[in-house]
DSSP file (Angstrom, degrees, kcal/mol; ACC not computed):
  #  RESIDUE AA STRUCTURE BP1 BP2  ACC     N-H-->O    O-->H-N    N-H-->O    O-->H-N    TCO  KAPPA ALPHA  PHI   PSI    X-CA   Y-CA   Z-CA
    1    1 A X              0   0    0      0, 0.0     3,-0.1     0, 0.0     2,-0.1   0.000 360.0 360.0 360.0  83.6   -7.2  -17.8   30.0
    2    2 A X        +     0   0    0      1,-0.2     0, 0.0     2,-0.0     0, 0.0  -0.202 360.0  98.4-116.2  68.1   -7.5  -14.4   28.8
    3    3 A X        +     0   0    0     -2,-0.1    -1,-0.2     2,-0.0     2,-0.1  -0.407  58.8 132.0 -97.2  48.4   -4.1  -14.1   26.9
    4    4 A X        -     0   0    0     -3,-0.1    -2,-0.0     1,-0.1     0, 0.0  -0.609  68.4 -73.6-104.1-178.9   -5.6  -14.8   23.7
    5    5 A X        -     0   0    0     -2,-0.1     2,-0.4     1,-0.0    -1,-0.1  -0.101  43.1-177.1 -61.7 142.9   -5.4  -13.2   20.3
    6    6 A X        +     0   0    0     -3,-0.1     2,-0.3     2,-0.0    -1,-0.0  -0.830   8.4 178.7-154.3 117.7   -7.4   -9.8   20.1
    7    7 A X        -     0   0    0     -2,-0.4     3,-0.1    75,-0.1     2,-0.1  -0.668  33.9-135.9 -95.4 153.1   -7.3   -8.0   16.1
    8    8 A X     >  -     0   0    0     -2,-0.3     4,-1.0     1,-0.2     3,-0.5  -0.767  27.0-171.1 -81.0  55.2   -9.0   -5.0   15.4
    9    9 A X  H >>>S+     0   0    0      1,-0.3     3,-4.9     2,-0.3     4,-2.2   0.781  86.4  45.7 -10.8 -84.0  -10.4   -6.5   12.1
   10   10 A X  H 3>5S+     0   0    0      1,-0.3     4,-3.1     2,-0.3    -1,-0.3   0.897 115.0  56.0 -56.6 -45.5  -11.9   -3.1   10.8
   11   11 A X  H 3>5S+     0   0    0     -3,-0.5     4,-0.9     1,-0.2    -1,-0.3   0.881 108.1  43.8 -38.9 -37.6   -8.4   -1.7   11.9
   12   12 A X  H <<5S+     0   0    0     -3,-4.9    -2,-0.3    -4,-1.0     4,-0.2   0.855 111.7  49.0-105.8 -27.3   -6.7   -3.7   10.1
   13   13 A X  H  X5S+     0   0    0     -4,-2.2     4,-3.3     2,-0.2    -1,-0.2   0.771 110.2  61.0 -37.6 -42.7   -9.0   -3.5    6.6
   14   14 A X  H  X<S+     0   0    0     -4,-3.1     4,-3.1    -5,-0.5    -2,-0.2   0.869 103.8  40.5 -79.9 -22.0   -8.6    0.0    7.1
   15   15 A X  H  X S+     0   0    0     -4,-0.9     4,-0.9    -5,-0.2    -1,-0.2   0.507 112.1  58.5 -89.4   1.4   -4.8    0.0    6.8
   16   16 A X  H  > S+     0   0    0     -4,-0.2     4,-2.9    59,-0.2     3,-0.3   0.866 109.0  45.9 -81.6 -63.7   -5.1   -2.6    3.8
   17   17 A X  H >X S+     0   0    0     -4,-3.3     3,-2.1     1,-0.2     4,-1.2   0.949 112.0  58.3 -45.9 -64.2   -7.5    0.3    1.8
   18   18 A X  H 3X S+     0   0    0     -4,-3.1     4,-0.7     1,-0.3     5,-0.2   0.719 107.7  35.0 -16.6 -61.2   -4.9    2.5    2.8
   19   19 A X  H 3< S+     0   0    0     -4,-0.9    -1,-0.3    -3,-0.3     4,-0.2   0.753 115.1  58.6 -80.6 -16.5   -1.9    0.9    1.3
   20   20 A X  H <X S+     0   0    0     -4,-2.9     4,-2.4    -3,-2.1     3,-0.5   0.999 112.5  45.9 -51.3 -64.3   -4.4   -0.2   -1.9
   21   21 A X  H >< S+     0   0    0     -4,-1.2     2,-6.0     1,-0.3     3,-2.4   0.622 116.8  42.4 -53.5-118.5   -5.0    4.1   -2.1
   22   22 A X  T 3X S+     0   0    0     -4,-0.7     4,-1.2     1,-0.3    -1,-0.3   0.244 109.0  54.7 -11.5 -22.4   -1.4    4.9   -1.9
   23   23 A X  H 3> S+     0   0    0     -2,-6.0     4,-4.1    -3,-0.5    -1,-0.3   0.856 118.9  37.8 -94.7 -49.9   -0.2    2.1   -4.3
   24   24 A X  H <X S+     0   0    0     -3,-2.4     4,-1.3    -4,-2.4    -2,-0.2   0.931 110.4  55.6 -78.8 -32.0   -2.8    3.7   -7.0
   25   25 A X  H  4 S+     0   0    0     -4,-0.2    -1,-0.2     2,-0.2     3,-0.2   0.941 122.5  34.8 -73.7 -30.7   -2.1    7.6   -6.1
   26   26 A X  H >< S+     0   0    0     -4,-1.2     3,-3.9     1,-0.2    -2,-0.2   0.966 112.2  59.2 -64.1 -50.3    2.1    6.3   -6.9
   27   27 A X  H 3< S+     0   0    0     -4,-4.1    -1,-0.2     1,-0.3    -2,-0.2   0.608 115.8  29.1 -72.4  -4.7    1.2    4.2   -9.4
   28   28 A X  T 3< S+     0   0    0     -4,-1.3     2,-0.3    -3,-0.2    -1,-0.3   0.089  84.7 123.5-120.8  17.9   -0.6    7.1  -11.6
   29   29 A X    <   -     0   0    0     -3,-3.9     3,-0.1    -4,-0.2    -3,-0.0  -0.623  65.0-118.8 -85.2 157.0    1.3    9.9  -10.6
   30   30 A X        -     0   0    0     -2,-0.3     2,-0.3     2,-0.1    -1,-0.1  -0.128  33.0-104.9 -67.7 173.8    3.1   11.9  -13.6
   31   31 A X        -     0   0    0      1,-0.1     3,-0.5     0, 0.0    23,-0.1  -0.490  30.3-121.0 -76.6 148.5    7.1   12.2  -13.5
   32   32 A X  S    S+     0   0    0     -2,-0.3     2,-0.5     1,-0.2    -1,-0.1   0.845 108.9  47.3 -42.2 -57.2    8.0   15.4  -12.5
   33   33 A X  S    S+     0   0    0     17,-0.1     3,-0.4     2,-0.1     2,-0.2  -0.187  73.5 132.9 -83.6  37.0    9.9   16.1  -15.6
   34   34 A X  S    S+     0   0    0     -3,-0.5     3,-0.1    -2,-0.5    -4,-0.0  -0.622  81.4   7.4 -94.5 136.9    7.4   14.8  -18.1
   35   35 A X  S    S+     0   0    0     -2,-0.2     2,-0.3     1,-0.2    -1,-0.2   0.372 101.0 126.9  95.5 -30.3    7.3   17.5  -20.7
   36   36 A X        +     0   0    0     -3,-0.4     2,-0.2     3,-0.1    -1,-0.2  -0.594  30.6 169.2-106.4 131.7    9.9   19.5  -19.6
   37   37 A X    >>  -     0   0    0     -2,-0.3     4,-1.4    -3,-0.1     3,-0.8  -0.985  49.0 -75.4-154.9 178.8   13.0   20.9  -21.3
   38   38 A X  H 3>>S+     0   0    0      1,-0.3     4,-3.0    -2,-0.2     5,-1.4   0.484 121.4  51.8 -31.6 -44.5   16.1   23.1  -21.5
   39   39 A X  H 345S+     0   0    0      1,-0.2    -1,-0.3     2,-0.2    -3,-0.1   0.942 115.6  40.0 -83.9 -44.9   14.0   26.4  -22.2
   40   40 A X  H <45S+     0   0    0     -3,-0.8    -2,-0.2     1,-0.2    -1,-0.2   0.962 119.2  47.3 -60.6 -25.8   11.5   25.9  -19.1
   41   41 A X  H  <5S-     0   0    0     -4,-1.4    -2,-0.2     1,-0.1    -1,-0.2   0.960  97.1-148.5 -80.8 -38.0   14.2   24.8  -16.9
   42   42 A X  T  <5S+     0   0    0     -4,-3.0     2,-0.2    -5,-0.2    -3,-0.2   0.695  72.6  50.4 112.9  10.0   16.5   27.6  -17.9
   43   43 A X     >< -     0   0    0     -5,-1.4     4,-3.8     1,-0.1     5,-0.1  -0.607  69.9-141.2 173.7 125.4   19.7   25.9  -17.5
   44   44 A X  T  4 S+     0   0    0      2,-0.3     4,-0.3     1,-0.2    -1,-0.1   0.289 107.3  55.2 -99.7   6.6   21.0   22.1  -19.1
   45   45 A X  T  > S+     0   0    0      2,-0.1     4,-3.0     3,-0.1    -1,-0.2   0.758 104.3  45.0 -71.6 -60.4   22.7   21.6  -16.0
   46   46 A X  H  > S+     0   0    0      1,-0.2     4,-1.1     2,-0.2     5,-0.3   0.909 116.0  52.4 -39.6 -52.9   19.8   22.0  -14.0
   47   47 A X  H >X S+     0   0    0     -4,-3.8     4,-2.5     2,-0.2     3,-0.9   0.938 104.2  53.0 -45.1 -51.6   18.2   19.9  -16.5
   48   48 A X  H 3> S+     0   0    0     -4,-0.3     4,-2.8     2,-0.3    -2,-0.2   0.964 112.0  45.8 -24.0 -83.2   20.8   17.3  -16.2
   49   49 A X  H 3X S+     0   0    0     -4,-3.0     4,-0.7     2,-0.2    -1,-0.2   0.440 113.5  47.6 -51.8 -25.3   20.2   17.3  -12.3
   50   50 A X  H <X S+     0   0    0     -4,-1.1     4,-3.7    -3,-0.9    -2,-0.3   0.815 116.1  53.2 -98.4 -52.3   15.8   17.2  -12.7
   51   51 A X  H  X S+     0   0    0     -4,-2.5     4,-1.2    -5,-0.3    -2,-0.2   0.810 110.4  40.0 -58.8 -35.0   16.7   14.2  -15.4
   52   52 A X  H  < S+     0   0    0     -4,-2.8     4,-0.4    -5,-0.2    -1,-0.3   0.941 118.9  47.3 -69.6 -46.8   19.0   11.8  -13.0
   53   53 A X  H >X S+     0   0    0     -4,-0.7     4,-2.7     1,-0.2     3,-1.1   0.947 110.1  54.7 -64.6 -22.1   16.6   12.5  -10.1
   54   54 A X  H 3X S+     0   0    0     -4,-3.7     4,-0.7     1,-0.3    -1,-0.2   0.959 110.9  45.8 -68.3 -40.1   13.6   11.7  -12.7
   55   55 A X  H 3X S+     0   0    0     -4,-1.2     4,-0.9     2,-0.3    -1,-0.3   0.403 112.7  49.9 -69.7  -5.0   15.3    8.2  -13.5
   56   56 A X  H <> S+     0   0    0     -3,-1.1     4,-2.6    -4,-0.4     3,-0.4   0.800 106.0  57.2-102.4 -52.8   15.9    7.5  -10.0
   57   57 A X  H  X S+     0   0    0     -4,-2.7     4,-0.5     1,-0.3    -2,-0.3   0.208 104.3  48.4 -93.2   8.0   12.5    8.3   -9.3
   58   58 A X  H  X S+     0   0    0     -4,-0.7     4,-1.5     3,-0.1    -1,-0.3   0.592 115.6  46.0 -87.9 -47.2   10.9    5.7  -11.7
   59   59 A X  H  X S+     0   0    0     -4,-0.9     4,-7.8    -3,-0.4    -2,-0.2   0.962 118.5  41.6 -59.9 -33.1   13.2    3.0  -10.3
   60   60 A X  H  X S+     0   0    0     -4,-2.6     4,-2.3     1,-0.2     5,-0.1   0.972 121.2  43.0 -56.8 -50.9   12.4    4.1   -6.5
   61   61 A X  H  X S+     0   0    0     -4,-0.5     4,-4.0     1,-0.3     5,-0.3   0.891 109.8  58.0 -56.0 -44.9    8.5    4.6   -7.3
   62   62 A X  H  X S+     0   0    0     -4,-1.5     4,-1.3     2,-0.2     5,-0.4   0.941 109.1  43.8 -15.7 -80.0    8.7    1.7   -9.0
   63   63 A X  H  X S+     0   0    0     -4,-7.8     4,-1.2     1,-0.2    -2,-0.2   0.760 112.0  48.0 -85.2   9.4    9.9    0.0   -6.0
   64   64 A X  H  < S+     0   0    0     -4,-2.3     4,-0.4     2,-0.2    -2,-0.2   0.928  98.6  62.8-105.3 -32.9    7.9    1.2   -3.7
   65   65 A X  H  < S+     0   0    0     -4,-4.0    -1,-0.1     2,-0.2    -3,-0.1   0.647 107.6  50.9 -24.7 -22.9    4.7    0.7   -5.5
   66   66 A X  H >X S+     0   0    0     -4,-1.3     4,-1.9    -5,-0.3     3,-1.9   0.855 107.6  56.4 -93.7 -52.0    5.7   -3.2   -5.3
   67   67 A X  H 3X S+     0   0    0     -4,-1.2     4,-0.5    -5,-0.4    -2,-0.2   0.420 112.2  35.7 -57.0  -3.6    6.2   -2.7   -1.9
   68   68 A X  H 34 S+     0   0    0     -4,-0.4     4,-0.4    -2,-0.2    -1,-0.3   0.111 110.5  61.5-141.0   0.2    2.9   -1.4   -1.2
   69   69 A X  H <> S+     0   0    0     -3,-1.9     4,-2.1    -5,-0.2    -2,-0.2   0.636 107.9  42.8 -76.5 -44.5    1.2   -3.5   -3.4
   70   70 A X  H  < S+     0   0    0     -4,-1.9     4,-0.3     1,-0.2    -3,-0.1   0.927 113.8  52.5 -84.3 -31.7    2.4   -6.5   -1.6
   71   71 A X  T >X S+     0   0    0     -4,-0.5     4,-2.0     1,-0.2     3,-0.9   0.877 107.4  60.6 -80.1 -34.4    1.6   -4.8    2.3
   72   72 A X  H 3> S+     0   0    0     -4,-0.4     4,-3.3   -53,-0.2     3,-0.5   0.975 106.4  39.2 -13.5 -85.7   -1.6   -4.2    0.8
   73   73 A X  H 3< S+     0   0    0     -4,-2.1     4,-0.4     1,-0.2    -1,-0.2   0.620 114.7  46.7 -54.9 -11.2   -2.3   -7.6    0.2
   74   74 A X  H <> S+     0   0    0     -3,-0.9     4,-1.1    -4,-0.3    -1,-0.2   0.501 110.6  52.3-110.4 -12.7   -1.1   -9.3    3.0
   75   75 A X  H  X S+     0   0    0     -4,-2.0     4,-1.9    -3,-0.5   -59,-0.2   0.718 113.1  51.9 -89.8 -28.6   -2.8   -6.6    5.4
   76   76 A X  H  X S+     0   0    0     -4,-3.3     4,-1.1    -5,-0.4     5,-0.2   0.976 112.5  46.0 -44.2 -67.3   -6.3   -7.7    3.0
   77   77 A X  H >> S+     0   0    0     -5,-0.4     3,-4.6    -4,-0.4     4,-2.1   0.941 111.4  48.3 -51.4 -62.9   -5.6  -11.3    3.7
   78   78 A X  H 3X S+     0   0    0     -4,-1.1     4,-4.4     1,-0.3     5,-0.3   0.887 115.6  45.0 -49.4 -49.2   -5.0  -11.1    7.4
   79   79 A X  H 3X S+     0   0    0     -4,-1.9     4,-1.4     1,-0.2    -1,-0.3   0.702 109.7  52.0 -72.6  -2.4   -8.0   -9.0    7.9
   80   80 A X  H <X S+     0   0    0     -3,-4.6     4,-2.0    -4,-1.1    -1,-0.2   0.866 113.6  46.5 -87.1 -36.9   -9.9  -11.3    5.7
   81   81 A X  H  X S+     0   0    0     -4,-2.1     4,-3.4     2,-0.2    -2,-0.2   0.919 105.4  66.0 -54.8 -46.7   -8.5  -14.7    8.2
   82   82 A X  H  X S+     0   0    0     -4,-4.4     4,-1.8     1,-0.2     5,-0.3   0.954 107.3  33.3 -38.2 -61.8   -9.4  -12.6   11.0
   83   83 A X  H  X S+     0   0    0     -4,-1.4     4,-3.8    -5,-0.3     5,-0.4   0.915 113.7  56.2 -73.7 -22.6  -12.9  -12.7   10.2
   84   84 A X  H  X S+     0   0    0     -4,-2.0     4,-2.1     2,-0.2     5,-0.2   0.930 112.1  43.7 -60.5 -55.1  -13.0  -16.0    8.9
   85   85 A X  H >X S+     0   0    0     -4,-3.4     4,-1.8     2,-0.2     3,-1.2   0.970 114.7  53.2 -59.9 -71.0  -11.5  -17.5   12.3
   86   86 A X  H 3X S+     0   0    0     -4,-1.8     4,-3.9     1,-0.3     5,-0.5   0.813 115.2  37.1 -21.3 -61.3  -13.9  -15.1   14.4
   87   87 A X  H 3X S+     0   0    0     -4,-3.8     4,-3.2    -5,-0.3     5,-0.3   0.981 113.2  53.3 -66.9 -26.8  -17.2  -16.3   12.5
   88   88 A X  H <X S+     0   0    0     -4,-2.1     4,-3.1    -3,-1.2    -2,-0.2   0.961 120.1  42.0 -77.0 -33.2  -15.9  -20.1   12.3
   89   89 A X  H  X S+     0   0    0     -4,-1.8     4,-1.0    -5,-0.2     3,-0.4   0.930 112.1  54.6 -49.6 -83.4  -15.4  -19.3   16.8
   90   90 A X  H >X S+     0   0    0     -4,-3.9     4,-1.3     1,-0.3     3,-0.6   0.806 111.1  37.1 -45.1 -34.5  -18.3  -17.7   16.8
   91   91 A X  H 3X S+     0   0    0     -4,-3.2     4,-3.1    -5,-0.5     5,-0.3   0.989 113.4  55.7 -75.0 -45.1  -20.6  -20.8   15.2
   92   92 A X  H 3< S+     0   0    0     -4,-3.1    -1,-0.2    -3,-0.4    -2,-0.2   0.273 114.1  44.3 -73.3  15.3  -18.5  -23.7   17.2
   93   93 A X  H XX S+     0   0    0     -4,-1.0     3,-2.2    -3,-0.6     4,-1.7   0.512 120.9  44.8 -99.1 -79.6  -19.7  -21.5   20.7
   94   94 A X  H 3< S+     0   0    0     -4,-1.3    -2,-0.2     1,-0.3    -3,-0.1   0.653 112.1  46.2  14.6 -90.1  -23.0  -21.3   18.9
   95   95 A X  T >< S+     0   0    0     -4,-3.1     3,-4.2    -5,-0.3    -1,-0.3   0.935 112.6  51.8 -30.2 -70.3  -23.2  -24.6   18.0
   96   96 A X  T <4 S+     0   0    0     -3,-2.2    -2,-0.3     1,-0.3    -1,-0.2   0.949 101.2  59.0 -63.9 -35.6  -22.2  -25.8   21.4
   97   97 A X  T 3<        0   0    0     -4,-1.7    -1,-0.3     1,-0.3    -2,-0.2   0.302 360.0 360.0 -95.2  24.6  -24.5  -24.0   23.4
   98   98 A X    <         0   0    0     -3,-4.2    -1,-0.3    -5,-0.3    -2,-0.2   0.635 360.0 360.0-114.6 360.0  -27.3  -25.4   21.7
């Protein structure tokens, strides 16, 4: 029967760190428009226009920092079940073939 289950455990740890790094490089990057006003941009329309997208871009970051928080965790877990089933195999072969 060799349809069975086959993980890349380390694969799958590594795409867990991933989404951990990515979730902390959003979740502590500056605003774009922190700091910033009428005389740097040069123009209070243009201002206007950096100030809606900045407000957009605190809900959006927002949600994708939960969103990458959560694949994070669930990409953690798996890879942490992965090994857990693996060793608990690997001792009940073990086991048996003593």
């Amino acid at each position: 029967m060799g349809d069975g289950l086959n993980a890349d455990i380390a694969r799958i740890q590594e795409c867990a760190d991933s989404f951990h790094r990515i979730h902390r490089e959003f979740s502590e990057a500056a605003n774009p428009m922190d700091g910033q006003d009428r005389a740097t941009i040069g123009s209070s329309e243009l201002l206007d226009t950096f100030e809606t997208f900045e407000s957009n871009w605190k809900i959006r970051r927002g949600e994708l920092t939960d969103a990458l928080e959560k694949l994070g965790g669930i990409t953690e877990m798996a890879a942490q079940s992965y090994s857990e089933v693996n060793r608990a195999l690997v001792d009940a072969l073990r086991e048996n073939d003593a």
